[in-house]
C-alpha positions as CSV (number, residue, x, y, z in Angstrom):
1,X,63.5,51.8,-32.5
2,X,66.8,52.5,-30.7
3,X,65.5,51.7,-27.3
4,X,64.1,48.4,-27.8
5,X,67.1,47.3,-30.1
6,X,69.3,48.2,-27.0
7,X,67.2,46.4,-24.8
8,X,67.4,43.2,-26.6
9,X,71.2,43.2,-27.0
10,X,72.2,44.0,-23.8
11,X,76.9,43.5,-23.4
12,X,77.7,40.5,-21.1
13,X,79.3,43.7,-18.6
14,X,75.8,43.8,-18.0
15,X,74.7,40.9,-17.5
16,X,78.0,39.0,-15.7
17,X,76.5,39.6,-12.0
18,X,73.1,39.0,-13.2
19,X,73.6,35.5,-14.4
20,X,75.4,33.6,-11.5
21,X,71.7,34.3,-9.4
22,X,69.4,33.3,-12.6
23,X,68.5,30.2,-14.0
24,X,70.6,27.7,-15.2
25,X,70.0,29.1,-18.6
26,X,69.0,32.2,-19.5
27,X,67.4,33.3,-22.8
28,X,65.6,36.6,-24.6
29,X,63.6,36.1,-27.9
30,X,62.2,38.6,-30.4
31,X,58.6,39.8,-30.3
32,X,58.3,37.5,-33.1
33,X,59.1,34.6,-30.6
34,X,62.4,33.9,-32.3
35,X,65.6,33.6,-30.4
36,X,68.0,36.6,-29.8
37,X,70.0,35.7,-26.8
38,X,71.2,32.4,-24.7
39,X,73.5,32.4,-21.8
40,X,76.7,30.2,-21.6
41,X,74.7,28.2,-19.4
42,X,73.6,26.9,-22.8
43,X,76.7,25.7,-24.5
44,X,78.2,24.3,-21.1
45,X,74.6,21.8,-21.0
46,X,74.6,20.9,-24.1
47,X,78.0,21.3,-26.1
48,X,76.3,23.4,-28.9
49,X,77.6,27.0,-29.8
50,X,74.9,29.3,-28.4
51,X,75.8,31.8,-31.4
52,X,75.2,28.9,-34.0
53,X,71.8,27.8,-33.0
54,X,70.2,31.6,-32.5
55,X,71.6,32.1,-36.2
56,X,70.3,28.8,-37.4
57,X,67.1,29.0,-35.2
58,X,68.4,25.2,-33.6
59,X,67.2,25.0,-30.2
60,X,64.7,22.2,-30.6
61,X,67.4,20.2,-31.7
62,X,68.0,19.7,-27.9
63,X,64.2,19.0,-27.0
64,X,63.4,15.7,-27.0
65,X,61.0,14.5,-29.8
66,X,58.3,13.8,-27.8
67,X,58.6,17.2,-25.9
68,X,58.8,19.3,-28.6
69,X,55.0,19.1,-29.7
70,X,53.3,20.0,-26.6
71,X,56.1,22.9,-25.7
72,X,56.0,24.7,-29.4
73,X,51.6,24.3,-28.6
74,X,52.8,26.3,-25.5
75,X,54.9,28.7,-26.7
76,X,52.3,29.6,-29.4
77,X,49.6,30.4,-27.3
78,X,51.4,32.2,-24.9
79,X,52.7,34.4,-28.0
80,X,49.2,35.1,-29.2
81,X,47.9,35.9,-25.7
82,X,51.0,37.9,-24.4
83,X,51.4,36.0,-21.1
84,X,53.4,33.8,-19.9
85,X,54.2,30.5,-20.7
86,X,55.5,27.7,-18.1
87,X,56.3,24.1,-19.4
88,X,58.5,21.0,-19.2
89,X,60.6,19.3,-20.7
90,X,63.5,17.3,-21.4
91,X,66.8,18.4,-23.0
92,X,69.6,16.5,-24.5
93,X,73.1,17.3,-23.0
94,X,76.5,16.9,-24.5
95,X,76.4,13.5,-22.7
96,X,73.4,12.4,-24.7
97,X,71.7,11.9,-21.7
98,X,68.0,13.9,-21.0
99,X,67.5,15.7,-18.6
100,X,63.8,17.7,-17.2
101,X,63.8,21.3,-17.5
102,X,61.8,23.8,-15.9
103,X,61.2,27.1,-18.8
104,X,59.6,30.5,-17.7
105,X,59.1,33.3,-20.2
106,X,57.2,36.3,-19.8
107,X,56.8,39.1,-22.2
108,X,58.2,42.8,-22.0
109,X,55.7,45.5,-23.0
110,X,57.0,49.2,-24.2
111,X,55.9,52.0,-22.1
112,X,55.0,53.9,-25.3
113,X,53.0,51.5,-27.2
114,X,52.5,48.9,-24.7
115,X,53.3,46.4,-27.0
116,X,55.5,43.5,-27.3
117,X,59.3,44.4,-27.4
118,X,60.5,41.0,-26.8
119,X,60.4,38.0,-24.3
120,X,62.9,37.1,-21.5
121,X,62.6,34.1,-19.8
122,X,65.0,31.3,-18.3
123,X,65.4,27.7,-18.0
124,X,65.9,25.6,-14.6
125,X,67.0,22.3,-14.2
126,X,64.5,19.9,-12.4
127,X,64.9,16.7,-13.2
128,X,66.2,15.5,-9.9
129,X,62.9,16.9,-8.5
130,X,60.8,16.1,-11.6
131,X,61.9,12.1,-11.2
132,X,61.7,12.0,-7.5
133,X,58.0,13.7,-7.7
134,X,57.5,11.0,-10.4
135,X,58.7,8.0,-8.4
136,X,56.6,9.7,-5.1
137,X,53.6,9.5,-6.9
138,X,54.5,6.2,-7.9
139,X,55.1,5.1,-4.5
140,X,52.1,6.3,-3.2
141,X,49.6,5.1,-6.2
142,X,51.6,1.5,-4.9
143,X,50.8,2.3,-1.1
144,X,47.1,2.7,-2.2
145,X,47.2,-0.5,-4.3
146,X,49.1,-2.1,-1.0
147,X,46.6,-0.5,1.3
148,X,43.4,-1.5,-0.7
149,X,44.6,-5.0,-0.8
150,X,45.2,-5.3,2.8
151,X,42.5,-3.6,3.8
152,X,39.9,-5.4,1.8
153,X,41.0,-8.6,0.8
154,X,37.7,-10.1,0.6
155,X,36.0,-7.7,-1.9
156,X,38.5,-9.0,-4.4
157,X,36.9,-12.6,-3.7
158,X,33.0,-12.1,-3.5
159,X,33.9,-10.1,-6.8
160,X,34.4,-13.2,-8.3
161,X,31.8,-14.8,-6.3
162,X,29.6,-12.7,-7.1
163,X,30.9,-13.1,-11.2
164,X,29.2,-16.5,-11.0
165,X,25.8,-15.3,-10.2
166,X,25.6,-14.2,-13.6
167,X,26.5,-17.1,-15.3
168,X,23.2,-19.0,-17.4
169,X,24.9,-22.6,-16.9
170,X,25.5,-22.7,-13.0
171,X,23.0,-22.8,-10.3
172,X,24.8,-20.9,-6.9
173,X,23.2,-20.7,-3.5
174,X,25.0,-19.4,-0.5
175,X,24.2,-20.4,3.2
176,X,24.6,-18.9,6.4
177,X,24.9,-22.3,8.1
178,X,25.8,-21.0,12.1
179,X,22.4,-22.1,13.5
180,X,23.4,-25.7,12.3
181,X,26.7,-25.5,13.5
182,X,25.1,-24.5,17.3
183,X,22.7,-27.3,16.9
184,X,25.7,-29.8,16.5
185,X,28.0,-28.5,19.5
186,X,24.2,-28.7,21.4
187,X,23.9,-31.8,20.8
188,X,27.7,-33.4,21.2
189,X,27.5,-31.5,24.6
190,X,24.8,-33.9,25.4
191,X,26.7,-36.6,24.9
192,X,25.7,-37.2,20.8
193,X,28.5,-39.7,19.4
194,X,27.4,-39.5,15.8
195,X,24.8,-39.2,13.3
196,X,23.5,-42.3,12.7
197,X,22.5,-42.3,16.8
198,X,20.8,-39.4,15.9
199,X,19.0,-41.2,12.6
200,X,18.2,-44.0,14.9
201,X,15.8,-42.4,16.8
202,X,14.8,-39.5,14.2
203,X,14.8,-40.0,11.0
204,X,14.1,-36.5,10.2
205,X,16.8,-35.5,12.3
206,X,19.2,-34.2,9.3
207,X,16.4,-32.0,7.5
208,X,15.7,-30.3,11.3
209,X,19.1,-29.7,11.8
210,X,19.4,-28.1,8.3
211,X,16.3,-25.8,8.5
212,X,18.4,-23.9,10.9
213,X,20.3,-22.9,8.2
214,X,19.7,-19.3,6.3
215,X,19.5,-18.8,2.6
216,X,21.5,-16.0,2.0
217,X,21.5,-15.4,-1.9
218,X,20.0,-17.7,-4.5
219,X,21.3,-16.6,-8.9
220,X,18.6,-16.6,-11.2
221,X,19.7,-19.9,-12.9
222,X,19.1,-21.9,-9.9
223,X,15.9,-20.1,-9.0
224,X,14.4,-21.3,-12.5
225,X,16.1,-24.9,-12.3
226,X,13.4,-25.3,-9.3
227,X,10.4,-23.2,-10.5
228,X,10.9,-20.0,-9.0
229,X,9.9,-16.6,-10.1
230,X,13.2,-14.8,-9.3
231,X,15.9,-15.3,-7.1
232,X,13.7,-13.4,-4.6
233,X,11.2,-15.8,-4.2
234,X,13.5,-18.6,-3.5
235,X,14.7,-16.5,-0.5
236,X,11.4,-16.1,0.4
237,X,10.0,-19.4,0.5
238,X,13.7,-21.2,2.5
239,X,11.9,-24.7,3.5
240,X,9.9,-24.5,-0.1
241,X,13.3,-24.1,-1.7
242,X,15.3,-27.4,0.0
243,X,12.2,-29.1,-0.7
244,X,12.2,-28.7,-4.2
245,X,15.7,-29.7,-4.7
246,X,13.9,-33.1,-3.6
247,X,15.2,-36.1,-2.2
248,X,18.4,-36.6,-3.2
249,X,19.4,-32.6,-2.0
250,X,23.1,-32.8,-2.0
251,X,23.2,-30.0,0.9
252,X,22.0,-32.7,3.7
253,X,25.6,-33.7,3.2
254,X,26.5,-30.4,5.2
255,X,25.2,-31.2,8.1
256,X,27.3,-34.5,8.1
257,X,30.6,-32.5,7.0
258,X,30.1,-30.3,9.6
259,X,29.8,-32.9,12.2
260,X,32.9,-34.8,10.8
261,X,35.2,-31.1,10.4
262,X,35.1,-31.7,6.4
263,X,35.1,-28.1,4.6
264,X,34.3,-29.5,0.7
265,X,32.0,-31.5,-1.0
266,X,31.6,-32.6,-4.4
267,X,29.9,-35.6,-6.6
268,X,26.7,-35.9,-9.2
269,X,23.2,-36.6,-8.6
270,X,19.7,-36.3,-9.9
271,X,17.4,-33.1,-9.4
272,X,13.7,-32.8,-9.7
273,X,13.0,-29.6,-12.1
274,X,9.9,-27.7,-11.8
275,X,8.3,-29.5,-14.6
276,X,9.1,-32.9,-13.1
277,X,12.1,-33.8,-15.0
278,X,14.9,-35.0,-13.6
279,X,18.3,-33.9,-14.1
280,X,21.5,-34.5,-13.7
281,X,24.2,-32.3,-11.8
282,X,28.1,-32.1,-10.6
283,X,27.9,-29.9,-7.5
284,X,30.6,-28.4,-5.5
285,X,30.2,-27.5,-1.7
286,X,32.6,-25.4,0.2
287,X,32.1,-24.2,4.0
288,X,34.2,-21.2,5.0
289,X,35.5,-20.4,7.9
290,X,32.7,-17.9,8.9
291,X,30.5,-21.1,8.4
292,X,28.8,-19.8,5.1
293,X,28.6,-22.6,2.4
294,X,28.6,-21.9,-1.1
295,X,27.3,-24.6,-3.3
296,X,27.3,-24.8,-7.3
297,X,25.1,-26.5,-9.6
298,X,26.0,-27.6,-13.2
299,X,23.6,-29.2,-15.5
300,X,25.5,-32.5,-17.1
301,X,22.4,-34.3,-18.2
302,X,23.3,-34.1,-21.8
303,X,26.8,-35.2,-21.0
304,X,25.8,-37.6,-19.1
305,X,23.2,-39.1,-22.2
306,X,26.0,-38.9,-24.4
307,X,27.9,-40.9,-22.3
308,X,25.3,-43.7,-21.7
309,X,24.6,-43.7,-25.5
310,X,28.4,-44.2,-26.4
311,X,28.2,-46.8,-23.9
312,X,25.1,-48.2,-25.2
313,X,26.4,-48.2,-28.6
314,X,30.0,-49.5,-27.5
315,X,27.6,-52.6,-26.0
316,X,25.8,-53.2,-28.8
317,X,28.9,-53.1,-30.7
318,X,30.2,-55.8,-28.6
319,X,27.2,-58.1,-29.4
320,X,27.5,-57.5,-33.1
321,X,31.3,-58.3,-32.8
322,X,30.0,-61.6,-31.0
323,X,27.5,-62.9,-33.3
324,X,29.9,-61.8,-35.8
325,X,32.2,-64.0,-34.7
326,X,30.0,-66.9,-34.0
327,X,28.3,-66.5,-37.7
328,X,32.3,-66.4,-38.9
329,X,33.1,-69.6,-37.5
330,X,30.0,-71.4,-38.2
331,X,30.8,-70.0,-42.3
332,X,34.5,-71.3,-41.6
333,X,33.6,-75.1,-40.1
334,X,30.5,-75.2,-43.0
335,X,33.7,-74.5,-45.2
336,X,36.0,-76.3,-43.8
337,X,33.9,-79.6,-43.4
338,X,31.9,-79.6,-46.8
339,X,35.0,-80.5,-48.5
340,X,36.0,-83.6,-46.2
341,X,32.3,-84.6,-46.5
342,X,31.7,-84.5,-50.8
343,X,34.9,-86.6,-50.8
344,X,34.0,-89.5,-48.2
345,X,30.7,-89.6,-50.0
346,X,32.7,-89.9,-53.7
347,X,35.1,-92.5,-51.9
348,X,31.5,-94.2,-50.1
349,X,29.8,-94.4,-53.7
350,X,33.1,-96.0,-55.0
351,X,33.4,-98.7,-52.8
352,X,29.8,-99.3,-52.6
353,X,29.9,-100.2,-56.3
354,X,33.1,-102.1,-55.9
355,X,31.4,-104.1,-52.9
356,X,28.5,-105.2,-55.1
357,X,30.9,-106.1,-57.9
358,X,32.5,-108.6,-55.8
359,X,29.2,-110.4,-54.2
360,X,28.9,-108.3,-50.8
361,X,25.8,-107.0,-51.2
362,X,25.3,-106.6,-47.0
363,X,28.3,-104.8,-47.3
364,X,27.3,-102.2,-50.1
365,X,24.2,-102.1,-47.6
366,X,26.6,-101.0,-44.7
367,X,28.0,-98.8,-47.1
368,X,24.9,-96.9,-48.3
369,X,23.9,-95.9,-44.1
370,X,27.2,-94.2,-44.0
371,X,26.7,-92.2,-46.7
372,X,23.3,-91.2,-45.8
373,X,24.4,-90.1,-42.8
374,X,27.4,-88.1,-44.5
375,X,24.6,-86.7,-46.8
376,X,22.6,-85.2,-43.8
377,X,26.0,-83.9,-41.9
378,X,26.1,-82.2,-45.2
379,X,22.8,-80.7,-44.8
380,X,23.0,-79.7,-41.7
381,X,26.1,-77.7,-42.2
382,X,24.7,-75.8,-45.6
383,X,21.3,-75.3,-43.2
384,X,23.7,-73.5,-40.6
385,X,26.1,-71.6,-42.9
386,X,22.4,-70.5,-44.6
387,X,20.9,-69.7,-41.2
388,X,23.5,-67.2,-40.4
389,X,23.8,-65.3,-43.8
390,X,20.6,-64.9,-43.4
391,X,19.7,-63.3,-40.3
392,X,22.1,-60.7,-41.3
393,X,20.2,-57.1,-40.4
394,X,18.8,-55.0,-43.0
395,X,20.4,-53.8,-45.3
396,X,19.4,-49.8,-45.5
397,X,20.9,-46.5,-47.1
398,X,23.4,-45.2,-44.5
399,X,26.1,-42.8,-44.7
400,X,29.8,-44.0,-44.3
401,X,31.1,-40.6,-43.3
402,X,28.7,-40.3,-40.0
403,X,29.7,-43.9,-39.4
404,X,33.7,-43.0,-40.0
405,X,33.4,-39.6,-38.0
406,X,31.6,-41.7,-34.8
407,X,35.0,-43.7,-34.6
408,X,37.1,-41.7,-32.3
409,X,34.2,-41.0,-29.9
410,X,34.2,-45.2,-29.5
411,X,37.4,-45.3,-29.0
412,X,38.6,-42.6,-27.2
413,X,40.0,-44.2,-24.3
414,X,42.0,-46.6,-26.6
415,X,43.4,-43.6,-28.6
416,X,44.2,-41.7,-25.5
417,X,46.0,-44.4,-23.7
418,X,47.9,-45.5,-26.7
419,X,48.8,-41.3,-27.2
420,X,47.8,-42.0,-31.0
421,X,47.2,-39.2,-33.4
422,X,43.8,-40.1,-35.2
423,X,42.4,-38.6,-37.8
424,X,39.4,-39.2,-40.1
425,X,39.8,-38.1,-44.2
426,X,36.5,-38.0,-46.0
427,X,35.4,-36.4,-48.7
428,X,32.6,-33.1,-48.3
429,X,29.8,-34.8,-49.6
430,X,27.9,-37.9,-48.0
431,X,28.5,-41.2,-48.9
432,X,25.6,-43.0,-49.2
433,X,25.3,-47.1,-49.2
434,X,23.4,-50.0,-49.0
435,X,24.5,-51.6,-46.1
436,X,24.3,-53.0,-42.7
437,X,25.5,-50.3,-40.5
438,X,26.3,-52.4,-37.3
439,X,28.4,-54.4,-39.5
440,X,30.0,-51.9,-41.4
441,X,30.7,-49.8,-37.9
442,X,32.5,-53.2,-36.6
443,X,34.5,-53.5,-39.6
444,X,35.9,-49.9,-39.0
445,X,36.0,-50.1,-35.4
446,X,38.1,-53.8,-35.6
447,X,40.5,-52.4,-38.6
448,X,41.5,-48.7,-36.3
449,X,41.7,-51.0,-33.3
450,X,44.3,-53.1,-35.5
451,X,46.0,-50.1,-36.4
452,X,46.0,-48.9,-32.7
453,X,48.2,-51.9,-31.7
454,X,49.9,-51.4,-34.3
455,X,51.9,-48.4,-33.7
456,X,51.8,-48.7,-30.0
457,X,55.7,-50.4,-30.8
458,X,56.8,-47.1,-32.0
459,X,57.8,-43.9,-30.3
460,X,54.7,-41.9,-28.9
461,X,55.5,-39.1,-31.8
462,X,55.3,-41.5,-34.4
463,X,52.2,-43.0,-33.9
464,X,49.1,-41.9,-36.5
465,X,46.6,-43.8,-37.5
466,X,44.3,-42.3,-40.6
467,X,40.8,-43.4,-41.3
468,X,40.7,-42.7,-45.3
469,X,37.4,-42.2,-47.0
470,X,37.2,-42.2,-51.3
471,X,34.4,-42.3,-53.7
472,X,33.9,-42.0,-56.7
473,X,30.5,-43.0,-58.9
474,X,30.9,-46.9,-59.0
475,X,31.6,-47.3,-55.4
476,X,33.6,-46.2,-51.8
477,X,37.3,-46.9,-51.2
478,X,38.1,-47.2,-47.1
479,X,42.0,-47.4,-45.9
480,X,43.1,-47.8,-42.2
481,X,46.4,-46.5,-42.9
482,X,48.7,-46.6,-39.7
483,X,53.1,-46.0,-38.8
484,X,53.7,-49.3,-37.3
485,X,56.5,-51.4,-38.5
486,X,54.4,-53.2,-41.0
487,X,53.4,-56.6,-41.5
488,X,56.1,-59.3,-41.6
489,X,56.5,-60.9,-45.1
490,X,55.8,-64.8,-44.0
491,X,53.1,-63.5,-41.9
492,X,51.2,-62.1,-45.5
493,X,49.8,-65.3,-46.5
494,X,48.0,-66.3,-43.1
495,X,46.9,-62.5,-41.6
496,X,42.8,-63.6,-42.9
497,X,43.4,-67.2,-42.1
498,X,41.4,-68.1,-38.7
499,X,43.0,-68.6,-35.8
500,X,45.4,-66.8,-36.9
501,X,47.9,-64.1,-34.6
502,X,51.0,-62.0,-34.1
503,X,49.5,-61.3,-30.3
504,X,50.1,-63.0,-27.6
505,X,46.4,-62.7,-26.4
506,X,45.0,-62.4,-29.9
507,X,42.1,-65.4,-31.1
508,X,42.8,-64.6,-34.9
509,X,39.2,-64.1,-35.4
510,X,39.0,-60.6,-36.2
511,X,40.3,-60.0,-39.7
512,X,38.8,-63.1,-41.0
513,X,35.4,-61.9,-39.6
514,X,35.9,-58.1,-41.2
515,X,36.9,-59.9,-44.2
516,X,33.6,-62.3,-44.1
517,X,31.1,-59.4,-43.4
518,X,32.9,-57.0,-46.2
519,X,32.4,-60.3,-49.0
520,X,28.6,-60.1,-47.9
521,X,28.6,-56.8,-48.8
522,X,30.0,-57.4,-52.4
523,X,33.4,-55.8,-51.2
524,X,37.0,-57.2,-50.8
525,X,39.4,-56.6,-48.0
526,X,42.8,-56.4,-48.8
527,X,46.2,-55.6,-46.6
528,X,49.9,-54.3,-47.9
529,X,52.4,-52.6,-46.5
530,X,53.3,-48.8,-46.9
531,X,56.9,-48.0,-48.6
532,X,59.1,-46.4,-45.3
533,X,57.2,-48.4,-43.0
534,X,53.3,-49.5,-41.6
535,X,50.8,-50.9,-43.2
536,X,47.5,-50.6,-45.2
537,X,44.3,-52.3,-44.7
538,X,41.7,-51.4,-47.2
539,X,38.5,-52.6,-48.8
540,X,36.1,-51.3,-51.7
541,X,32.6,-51.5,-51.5
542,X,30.0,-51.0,-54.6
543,X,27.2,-48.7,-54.3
């Protein structure tokens, strides 16, 4: 036991010329793995008293925390295989800075029993060559990066090209479109000015130029747009593909922008499907330099329906608003005129008896004509107002809430220009009516459009119009509620009068004619003002 005691507590005599040629640090451990020795390297690194932390067992208090997991793991397994163990890390110096370090231990074996007597080993700093291997590799994973862009650029770009060919929604076709391109030069060498010379003399002169082009690649979504198998069989059958795209092929136009020196193309038109429907498509067309043209397809037909039935509807609107308004002011003048009429009657009958009192009978006679003919003005303005409240449409179940939630699609281009916040309130559940639904829609659509103008004198982040739906078992409760400045008190008494308006362009027809078609209904429209400014315009119908 004497020998291997002595050998792990070696005098610093011993040791002085032996640690200005080892490692920075230099340290001997126990068989156990436990620390027994650390040079003055140590304390001058770190500031700790080497003494100290081989009594307290402290030297992982100087291995950074993230270190320490993968160098104890290390240190283990060279312990239970008796070889040596290499590893890195980084330890904290008096400075508080961190710093790599390179540690080598090996173990010492007695000659007797050729086991473990202990374990020398030493620590060396590396950090400067540690970080500068680091920012090397770093450098040279950039220099690939730099080298692969540079070298490639255009796999990066038919990456994403290619990224499209897998898309369900866009047709994609690329052309190699060099033969046309020769044709063209051919034919402005002999002395060609322009197309339309060409067209002039053959009209098929655009399709021959553009069978000279190649189909390179046709996606799958294009290929059964027109009928095809596969994208294959598109390739296979060129002349069969540009004729199915019929007619109105947008990719004519290439020959035409390559004649002129254009490089894009772009618009909408109509495409004969396989199964003989037509639809509708935005396409793109760009030429590259290398003279291959890439041209998307996207299918807009149900856009574009939706467009031409908002349009449809916005027309049809526009005729109910008319008739509206001519059915409004035929009710008004019937109402307006009956009551001048019954009174020159009364006055007629008065005098007509008052004549024939006094011995004029020719004028009683004269008399009686006049109010005849006042009788039949009478009739033919109750026949009118009749006429129109009755050729009112049917009246049918509808739902106010698919009405209300159809608003902002009609007038989308009024809210957007006016930068109005809009919003519809309704409750979950349907409610159901008996109504006209034309006239109903027109009541909505006149009161929002109202509101609209309303708020268009107040700053763009105060402007809101609601569209409030309530209900309740007796009936439906609608409020156009919007942040304008309100309605002016002396303007109160007149805003349903006829002819009536604040605007400058205004007729004054449209509130009395919401107000007219809402009575029909059994409802009542009613306006007030809203407590911190705007207004309220709001009318209960029965169910």
């Amino acid at each position: 036991m004497s020998q291997p005691k002595r050998a792990i507590q070696p005098n610093h005599e011993d040791f002085d010329w032996l640690e200005s040629s080892l490692p920075r640090i230099f340290w001997i451990a126990g068989a156990d793995g436990k620390m027994r020795f650390l040079s003055k390297g140590f304390t001058d690194l770190t500031g700790l008293d080497a003494s100290q932390v081989i009594n307290g067992d402290r030297w992982k208090d100087v291995v950074y925390p993230e270190d320490l997991g993968s160098l104890e793991a290390l240190w283990r397994n060279a312990r239970a295989g008796a070889c040596e163990s290499r590893s890195y890390f980084r330890m904290r110096l008096r400075t508080g800075d961190h710093r790599w370090m390179h540690s080598i231990g090996r173990p010492v074996f007695s000659t007797h029993s050729g086991s473990i007597t202990h374990w020398v080993g030493g620590l060396v700093d590396v950090d400067n060559e540690f970080r500068a291997h680091r920012s090397i590799a770093q450098m040279n994973r950039d220099l690939n990066l730099k080298i692969d862009d540079e070298a490639d650029p255009m796999m990066r770009q038919r990456w994403r090209f290619r990224s499209l060919f897998h898309d369900r929604r866009i047709g994609v076709i690329e052309i190699d479109a060099a033969g046309v391109k020769t044709e063209l030069e051919a034919l402005r060498r002999a002395g060609l000015q322009g197309l339309s010379q060409l067209l002039a003399s053959n009209p098929g002169a655009v399709d021959d130029l553009f069978a000279r082009a190649r189909t390179i690649e046709v996606n799958r979504t294009l290929a059964r747009m027109l009928g095809f198998e596969d994208a294959d069989a598109c390739l296979l059958g060129h002349r069969e593909l540009f004729r199915r795209l019929g007619s109105k092929n947008p990719l004519r136009l290439v020959v035409q922008a390559m004649f002129t020196g254009e490089d894009t193309l772009d618009g909408v038109t109509d495409l004969t499907m396989a199964d003989g429907q037509e639809v509708t498509v935005a396409y793109a067309i760009n030429i590259s330099e290398d003279l291959t043209c890439y041209a998307t397809f996207v299918d807009i037909t149900a856009q574009q329906r939706s467009t031409e039935l908002r349009l449809a509807v916005q027309s049809e609107l526009a005729q109910a608003s008319r008739s509206a308004t001519i059915g409004a002011l035929s009710i008004c003048f019937a109402h307006e005129l009956d009551q001048p009429l019954t009174s020159m009657r009364l006055e007629l009958q008065a005098l007509e008896h008052t004549l024939s009192s006094l011995g004029h009978p020719s004028g009683a006679v004269g008399l009686q004509r006049v109010a005849r003919q006042c009788e039949r003005l009478s009739q033919i303005i109750h026949r009118t107002r009749d006429r129109v409240l009755s050729h009112r449409r049917s009246v049918e179940l509808i739902d106010l809430v698919t009405i209300a939630e159809g608003i902002p699609l009609l007038l989308q281009r009024e809210i957007k220009e006016g930068a109005v916040h809009f919003e519809v309130a309704r409750p979950s559940n349907p409610c159901l009516l008996e109504a006209d639904a034309a006239e109903l829609q027109q009541v909505l659509v006149n009161l929002v459009l109202n509101a609209i103008e309303a708020v268009q004198r107040m700053p763009p982040c105060t402007r809101r119009v609601c569209l409030k739906i309530d209900q309740d078992d007796s009936g439906v409760r609608v409020q156009v509620i919007d942040t304008g400045p309100g309605i002016q008190g002396k303007d109160f008494p007149q805003i349903f009068d006829p002819f009536f308006t604040t605007k400058q362009s205004g007729v004054g027809m449209g509130l009395p004619i919401c107000r007219t078609l809402v009575e029909t209904m059994g409802g009542d429209l009613q306006a007030r003002n809203v407590s911190g400014g705007g207004s309220i315009f709001e009318f209960w119908l029965p169910r």
